[in-house]
C-alpha positions in Angstrom: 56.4 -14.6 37.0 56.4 -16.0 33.2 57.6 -19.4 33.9 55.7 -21.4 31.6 54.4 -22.1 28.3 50.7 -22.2 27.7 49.2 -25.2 24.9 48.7 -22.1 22.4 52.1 -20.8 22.0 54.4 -22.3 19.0 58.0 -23.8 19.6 59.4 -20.7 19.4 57.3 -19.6 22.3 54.8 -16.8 21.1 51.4 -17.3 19.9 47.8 -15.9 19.4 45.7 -15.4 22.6 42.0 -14.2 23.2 42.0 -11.2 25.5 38.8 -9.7 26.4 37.9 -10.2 23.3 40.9 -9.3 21.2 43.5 -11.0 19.8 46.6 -10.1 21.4 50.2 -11.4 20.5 51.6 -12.7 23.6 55.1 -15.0 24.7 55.8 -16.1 28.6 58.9 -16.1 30.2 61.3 -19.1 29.4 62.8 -20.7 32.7 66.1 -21.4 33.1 67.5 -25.2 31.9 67.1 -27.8 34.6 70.9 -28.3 35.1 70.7 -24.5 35.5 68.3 -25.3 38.7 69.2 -25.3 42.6 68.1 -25.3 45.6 67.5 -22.5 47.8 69.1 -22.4 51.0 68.0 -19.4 52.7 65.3 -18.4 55.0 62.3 -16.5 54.1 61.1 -13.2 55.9 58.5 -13.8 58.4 56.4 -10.4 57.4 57.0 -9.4 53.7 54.5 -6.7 52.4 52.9 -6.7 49.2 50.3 -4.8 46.7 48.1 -6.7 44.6 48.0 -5.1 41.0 45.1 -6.0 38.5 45.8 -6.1 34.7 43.5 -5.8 31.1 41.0 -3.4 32.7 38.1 -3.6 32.2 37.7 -7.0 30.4 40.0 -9.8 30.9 39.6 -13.1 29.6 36.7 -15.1 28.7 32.9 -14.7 30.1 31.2 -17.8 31.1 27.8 -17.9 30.2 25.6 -15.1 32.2 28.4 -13.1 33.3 29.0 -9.6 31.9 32.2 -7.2 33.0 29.8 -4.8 35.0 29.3 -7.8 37.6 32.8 -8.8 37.4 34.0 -5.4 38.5 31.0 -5.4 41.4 32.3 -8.3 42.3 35.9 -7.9 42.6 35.6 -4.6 44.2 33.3 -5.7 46.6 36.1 -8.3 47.6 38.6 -5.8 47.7 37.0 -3.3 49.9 35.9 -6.2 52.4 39.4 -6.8 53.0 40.7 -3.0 52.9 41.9 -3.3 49.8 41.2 0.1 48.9 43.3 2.1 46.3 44.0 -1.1 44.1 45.4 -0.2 40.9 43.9 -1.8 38.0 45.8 -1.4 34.1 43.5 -0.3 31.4 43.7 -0.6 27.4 41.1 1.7 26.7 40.4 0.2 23.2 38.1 -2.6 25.2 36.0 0.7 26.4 35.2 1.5 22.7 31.3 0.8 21.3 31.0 -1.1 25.1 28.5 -0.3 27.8 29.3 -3.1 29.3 33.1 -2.4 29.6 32.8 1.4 30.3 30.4 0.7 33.3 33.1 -2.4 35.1 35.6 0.7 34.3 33.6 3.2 36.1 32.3 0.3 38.9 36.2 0.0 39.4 37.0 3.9 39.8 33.9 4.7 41.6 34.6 2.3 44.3 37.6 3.1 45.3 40.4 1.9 43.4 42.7 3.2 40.6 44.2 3.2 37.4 47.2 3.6 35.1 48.4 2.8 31.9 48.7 -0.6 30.2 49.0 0.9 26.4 45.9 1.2 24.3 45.6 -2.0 23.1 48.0 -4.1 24.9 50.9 -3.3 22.7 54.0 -5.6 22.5 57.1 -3.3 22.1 59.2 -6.2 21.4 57.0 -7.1 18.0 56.7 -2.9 17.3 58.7 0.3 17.3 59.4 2.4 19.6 57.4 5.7 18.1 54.4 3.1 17.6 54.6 2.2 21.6 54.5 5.6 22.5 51.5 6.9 20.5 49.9 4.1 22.2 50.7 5.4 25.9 49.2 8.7 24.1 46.8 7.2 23.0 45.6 5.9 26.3 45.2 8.6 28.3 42.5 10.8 27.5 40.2 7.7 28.9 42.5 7.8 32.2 42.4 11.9 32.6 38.2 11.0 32.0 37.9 7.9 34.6 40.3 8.9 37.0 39.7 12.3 37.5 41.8 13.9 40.0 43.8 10.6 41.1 47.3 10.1 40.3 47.4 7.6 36.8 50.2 8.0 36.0 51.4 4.3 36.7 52.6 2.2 33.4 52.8 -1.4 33.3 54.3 -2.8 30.1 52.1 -5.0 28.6 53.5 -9.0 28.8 56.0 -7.3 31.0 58.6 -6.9 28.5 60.8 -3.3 28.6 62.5 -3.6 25.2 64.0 -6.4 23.4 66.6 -3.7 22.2 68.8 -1.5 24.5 68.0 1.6 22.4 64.0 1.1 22.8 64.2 0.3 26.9 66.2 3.4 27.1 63.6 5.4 25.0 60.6 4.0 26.2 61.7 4.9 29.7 63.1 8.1 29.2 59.4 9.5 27.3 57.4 7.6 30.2 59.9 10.0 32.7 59.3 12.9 30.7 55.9 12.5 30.4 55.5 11.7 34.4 54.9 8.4 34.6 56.6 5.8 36.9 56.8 2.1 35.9 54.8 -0.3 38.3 57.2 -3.4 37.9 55.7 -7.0 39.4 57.8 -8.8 41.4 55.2 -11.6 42.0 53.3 -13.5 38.8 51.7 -17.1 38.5 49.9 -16.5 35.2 46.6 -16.4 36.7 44.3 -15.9 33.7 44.9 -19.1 32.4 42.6 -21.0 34.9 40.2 -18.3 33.6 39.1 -20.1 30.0 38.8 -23.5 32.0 36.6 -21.7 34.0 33.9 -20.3 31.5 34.0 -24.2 29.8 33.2 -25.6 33.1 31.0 -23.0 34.3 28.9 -24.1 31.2 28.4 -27.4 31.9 28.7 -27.9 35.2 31.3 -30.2 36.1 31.6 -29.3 39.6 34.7 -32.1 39.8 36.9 -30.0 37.5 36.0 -26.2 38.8 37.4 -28.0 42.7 40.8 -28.9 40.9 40.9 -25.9 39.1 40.5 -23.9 42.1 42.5 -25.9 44.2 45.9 -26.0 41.3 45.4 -21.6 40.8 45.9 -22.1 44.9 48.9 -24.6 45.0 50.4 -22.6 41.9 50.2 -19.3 43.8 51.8 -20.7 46.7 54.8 -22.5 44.5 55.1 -18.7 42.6 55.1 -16.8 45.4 58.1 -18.9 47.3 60.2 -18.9 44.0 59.2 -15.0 43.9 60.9 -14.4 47.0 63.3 -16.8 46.8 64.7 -15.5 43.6 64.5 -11.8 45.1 67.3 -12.8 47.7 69.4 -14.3 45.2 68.9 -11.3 42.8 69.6 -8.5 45.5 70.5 -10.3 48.7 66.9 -9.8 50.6 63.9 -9.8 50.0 61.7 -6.7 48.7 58.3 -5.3 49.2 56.7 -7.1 46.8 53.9 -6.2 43.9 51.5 -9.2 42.1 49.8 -9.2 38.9 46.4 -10.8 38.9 43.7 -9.9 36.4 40.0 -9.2 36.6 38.8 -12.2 34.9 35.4 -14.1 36.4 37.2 -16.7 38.0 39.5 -14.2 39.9 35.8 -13.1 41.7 35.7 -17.0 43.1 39.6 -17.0 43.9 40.6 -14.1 45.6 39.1 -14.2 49.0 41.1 -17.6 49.3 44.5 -16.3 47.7 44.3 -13.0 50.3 44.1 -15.9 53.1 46.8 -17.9 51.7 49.1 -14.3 51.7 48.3 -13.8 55.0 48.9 -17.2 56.3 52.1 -16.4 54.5 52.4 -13.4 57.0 52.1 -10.9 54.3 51.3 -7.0 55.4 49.4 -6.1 52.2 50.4 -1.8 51.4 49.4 0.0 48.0 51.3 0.1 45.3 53.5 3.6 45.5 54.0 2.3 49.1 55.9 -0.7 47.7 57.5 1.0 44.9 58.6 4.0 47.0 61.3 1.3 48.3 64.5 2.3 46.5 65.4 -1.0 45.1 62.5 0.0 42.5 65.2 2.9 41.3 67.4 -0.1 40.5 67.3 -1.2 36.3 69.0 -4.3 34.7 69.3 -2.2 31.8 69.9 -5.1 29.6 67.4 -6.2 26.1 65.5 -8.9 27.4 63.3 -10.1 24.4 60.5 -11.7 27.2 61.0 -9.4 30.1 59.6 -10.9 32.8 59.1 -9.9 36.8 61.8 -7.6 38.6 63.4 -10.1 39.8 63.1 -12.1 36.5 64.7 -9.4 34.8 67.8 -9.1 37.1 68.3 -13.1 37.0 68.5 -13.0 33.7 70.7 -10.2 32.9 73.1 -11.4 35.2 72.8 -15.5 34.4 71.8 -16.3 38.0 70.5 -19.3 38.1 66.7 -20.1 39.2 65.8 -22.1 42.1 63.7 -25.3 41.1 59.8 -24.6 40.8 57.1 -26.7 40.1 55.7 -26.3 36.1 51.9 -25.3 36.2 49.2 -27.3 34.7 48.5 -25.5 31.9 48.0 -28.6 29.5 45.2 -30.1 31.8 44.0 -26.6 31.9 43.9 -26.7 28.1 41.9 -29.7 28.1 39.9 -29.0 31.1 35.9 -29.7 30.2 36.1 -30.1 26.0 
């Protein structure tokens, strides 16, 4: 869920940010005002199901010193199959595979494990800063390094990168109609706490040690999940009157290795029934489309607030400015 704004974004909420090693232009979703705020009434289910979803394959975010993407990927998918996680889908911009051993091996580590893969664009293409002809060639452009790593599994999953469908009805309608065409379905989020920005805070501290900071850093990614996942849900009843099988975004950074175990425990103390993700998104409420130019995108249920001026339920802001500071 894109509900806050991280120290390296301007006032008009956009800004420069180092992904796996690229620069990639990136905005987060802009809550609603405060006044616009209330406070939920309803209950929540007792046994929602969900998929986690990994994003920026294969290299996200920062390496601490010693780490490469090859353990990363051991790693995580060594978590993942523990818990019977299986079949996890993982979004790849195959430009990070280019001139890197490194990255093509955490890619293959990933596939040959288990899991799978879809499309996240080439390079992580925002289609509300380019056209719509220069957003396709980049879907294009990405799959000869899907058909290669995937093999006979189904990739043909997109995720728009930064979440956003089209700042412009004509480019959500065209973008959607060549990814139908060209049989892809989109695999929409209905769960996001920003979790690669503990990452960088991570590699500082890593450095150092300063074992103090990596326990509060671990400890806020925990408490923010747990505030994100209640207004997830929360806004999924006001947006369609119950709650939906639900998908989260993570991303295969280092510090997601030391953090999921605990967040899979937090889920199921939640009462969570964790499913893969065309289980989820075989639900028809995924069938359902705002169909309305939404600059920032945001989740599923984001996008339906939004375009219908719903208002939020309050949240909690995440500490992204002690995160910023976190170890310099």
């Amino acid at each position: 869920m894109k509900l806050g704004v991280l120290a390296v974004l301007t006032s008009t909420g956009m800004g420069l940010v180092l992904n796996g090693g690229a620069v990639a232009f990136q905005s987060w979703y802009q809550p609603a005002t405060p006044a616009a705020r209330q406070p939920f009434t309803g209950t929540l289910d007792a046994h929602p199901t969900i998929a986690l979803t990994f994003d920026d394959l294969p290299a996200a975010g920062r390496l601490p010193q010693g780490e490469n993407r090859t353990k990363i990927a051991t790693t995580l998918t060594g978590e993942l199959k523990a818990m019977h996680l299986e079949g996890t889908y993982g979004f790849v911009n195959a430009v990070k595979l280019d001139n890197d051993p490194d990255a093509q091996q955490a890619l293959r580590v990933w596939v040959d494990a288990g899991m799978n893969i879809g499309s996240h664009t080439w390079s992580h293409m925002s289609l509300t800063a380019n056209s719509t002809e220069a957003f396709e060639h980049e879907i294009a452009l990405n799959e000869p390094a899907l058909a290669q790593y995937a093999g006979a599994r189904d990739w043909h999953w997109f995720r728009y990168p930064f979440l956003w469908e089209g700042d412009t009805l004509d480019k959500r309608h065209a973008v959607r109609a060549y990814l139908k065409d060209h049989g892809y379905r989109v695999a929409q989020v209905s769960l996001d706490f920003e979790d690669y920005a503990w990452n960088d805070a991570y590699a500082r501290c890593s450095a150092k040690p300063d074992n103090e900071a990596i326990a509060w850093r671990k400890q806020s990614y925990l408490d923010a999940a747990a505030e994100y996942i209640r207004l997830g849900r929360e806004e999924e009843q006001i947006a369609f009157g119950h709650e939906i099988p639900n998908v989260m975004l993570l991303h295969a950074t280092a510090f997601t290795t030391l953090t999921l175990p605990d967040l899979v425990d937090l889920l199921h103390q939640e009462g969570f029934r964790f499913v893969t993700l065309p289980e989820v998104e075989n639900d028809p409420v995924y069938t359902e489309d705002p169909d309305a130019a939404l600059k920032y995108g945001g989740t599923f249920p984001d996008q339906f607030m939004d375009s219908r001026h719903l208002p939020h339920p309050a949240f909690k802001p995440k500490p992204f400015d002690k995160l910023k500071d976190l170890c310099k």
